[in-house]
N, C-alpha and C positions, 0 to 999 in steps of 0.2 A: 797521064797519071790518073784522072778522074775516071778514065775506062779497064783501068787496071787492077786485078784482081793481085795482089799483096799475098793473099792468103794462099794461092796457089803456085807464085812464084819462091814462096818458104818452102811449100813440099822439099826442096831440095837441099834443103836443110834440117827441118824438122819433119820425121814420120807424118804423114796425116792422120793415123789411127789416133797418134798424142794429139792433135788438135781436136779432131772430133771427140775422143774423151775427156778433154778438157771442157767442152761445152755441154756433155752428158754429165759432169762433175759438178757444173754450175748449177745447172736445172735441179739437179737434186738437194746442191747446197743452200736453194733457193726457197723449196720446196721443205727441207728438214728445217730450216731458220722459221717459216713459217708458221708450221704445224708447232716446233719448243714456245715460240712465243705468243702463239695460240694460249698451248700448255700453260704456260708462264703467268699471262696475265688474265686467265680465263672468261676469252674475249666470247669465246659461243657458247661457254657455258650461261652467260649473261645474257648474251644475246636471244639463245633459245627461251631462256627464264621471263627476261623481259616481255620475249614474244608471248608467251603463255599467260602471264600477268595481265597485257594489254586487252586479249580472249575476255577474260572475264570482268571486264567494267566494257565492251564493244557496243556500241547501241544495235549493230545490224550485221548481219555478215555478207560479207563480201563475194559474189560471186564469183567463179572463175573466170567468166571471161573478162570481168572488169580488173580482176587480177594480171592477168596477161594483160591489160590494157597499161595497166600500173607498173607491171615491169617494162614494157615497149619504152613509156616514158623519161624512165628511169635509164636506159640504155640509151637513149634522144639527147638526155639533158647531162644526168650528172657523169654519164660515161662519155659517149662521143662529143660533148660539142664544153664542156666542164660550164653547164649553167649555172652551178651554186656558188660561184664569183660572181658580185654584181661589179665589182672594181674590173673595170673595161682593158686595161693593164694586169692584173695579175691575170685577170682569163686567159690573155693572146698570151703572156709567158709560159702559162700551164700550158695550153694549146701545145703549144713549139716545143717544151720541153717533152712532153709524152708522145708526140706523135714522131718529134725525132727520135725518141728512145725503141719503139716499137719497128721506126722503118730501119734505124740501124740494127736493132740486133736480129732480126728478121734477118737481113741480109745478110750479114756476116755466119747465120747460120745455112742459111742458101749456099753460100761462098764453099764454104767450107764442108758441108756433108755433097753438095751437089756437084761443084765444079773444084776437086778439090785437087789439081795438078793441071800444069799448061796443058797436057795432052787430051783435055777435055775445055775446049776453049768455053770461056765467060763470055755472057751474052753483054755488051756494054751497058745495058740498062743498070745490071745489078751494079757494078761498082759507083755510076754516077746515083745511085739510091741513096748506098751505104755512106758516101761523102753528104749530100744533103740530109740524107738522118742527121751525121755526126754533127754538122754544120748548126743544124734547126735544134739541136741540142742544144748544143753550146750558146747560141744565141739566147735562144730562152732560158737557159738554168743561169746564166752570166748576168742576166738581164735582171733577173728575181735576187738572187746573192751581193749584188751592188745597189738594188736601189728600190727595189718590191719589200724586200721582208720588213714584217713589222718593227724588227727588234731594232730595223734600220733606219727606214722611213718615217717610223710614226716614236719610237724612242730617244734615236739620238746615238744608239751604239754606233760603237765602228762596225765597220764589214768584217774586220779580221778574227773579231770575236768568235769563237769555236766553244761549242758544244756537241755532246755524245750525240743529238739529234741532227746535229749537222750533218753525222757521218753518210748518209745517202746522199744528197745531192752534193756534197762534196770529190766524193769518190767518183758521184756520176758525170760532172763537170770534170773529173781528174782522165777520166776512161776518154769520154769523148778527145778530149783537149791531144792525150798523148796519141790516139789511134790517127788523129789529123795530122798531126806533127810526123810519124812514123811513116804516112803515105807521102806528106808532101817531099819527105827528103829519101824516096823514092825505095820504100820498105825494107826487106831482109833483117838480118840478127843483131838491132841495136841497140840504143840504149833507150831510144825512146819506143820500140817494141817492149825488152823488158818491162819500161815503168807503164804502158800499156797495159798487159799482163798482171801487173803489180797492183792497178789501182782498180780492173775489172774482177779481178780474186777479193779486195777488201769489198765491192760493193755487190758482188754476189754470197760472198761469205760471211758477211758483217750482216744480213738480214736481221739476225735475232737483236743485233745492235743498233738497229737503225730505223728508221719509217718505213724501209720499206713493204713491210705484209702488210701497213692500215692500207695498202693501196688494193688491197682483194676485199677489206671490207667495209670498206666505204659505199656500194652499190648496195650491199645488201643492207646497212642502216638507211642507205636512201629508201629502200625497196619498203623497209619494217616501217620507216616511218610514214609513205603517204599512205600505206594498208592502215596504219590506227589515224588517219585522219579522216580515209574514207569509211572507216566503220565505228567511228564516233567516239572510241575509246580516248584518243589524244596523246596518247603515253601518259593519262591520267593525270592530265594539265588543265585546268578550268579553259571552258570555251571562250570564245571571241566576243566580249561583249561591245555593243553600240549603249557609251556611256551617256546618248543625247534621248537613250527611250525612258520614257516613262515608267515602266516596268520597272528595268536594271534599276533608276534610280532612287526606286519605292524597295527593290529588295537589298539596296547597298545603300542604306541614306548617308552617308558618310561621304559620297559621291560630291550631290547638288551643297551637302554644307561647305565643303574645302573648297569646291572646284565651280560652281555653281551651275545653274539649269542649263548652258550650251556649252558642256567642258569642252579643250580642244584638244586636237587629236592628240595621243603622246608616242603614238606609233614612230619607230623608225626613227625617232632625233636624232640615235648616234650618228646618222648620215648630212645631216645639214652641215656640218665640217669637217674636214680632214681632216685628223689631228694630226700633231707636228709636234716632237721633241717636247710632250707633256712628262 
């Protein structure tokens, strides 16, 4: 079962030409959700504006090679390894949940453009992929929806609670869930193929409805914002002050009267407790 390509013992069923059009359907339905809700909520129109903004309060500019340096880092932390979680649990969820999503549909489009009928045998590597994507999916999106999400963990809601924002990883946990269930009771034209089918259409198709596009711009806000912190601008946020200088507290006396001559740090409190069902 785990060496077995599903996708090529349907050829005999379904055309392959419909399946590889169906994943050429996605990419674009993917792609057009992206760019309306770009449209929609005029995310690079702001984006580009802000960046321009930031240009002109910049103390220095930025070279380019330190720019590649900035982007390297940015592809290190907040793409490959998801550093901007310091919650040591939602990271390894994030982890699981994207890196299954990437080796499953990777593979499933291997499956199916490359090995796409028995008469072209599957290498077994690809099918045992495709189940550990699905797998590492599941686990991590399962993992986050039960007991990670704030609205969960740190409010007190039920898990069942559904909102429009939910609809990506919901769909995404519905895609994985059914594609497992359709392999393990040993593939072909069923009902858990269909609701397969059914729930990878809502979560390629639902783009414009769902979280999915902030996930193309998320790097490049990582990317905009350490360029205004290396070039002094900030996103036109007053600097970091050390509220124990002398200085800071001749130019803020408001400082040493409330707080007195060795205030203590107020950085970062929110993290001294979890919060819980506040």
């Amino acid at each position: 079962m785990f060496t077995s390509n599903h996708f090529a013992e349907l050829s005999a069923s379904i055309p392959t030409f419909y399946m590889q059009g169906y994943i050429v359907l996605m990419v674009l339905l993917v792609m057009g959700g992206t760019i309306l809700d770009m449209m929609h909520k005029k995310s690079a129109k702001y984006f580009f504006a802000n960046a321009e903004k930031a240009k002109k309060s910049a103390k220095r500019e930025v070279a380019g090679g330190e720019k590649v340096s900035i982007a390297a880092s940015v592809i290190a932390k907040e793409v490959l390894t998801s550093g901007e979680f310091s919650n040591p649990r939602r990271r390894l969820s994030h982890l699981l949940t994207m890196y299954g999503t990437i080796i499953f549909i990777v593979t499933t489009a291997i499956m199916i453009f490359g090995y796409p009928t028995p008469e072209t045998p599957t290498p077994d590597l690809l099918p045992m992929l495709w189940h550990i994507g699905a797998l590492m999916l599941a686990v991590g999106g399962y993992w986050f929806w039960f007991a990670i999400r704030v609205d969960v963990s740190a409010e007190g809601l039920p898990w069942f609670r559904f909102e429009r924002a939910d609809l990506f990883i919901l769909s995404l946990l519905a895609t994985s869930t059914f594609a497992l269930l359709w392999s393990f009771t040993g593939g072909g034209l069923t009902i858990f193929f269909a609701l397969f089918i059914l729930s990878s259409t809502v979560l390629f198709g639902g783009v414009y409805w769902s979280k999915f596009a902030h996930m193309f711009f998320k790097p490049a806000a990582a990317y905009q914002k350490k360029i205004t912190r290396a070039d002094g601008s900030r996103e036109n946020l007053p600097p970091d002050y050390d509220l124990t200088d002398p200085a800071v507290q001749a130019k803020f006396p408001d400082v040493p009267m409330y707080m007195g001559k060795n205030p203590p740090n107020m950085g970062l409190c929110i993290k001294a407790e979890r919060a819980k069902h506040y």
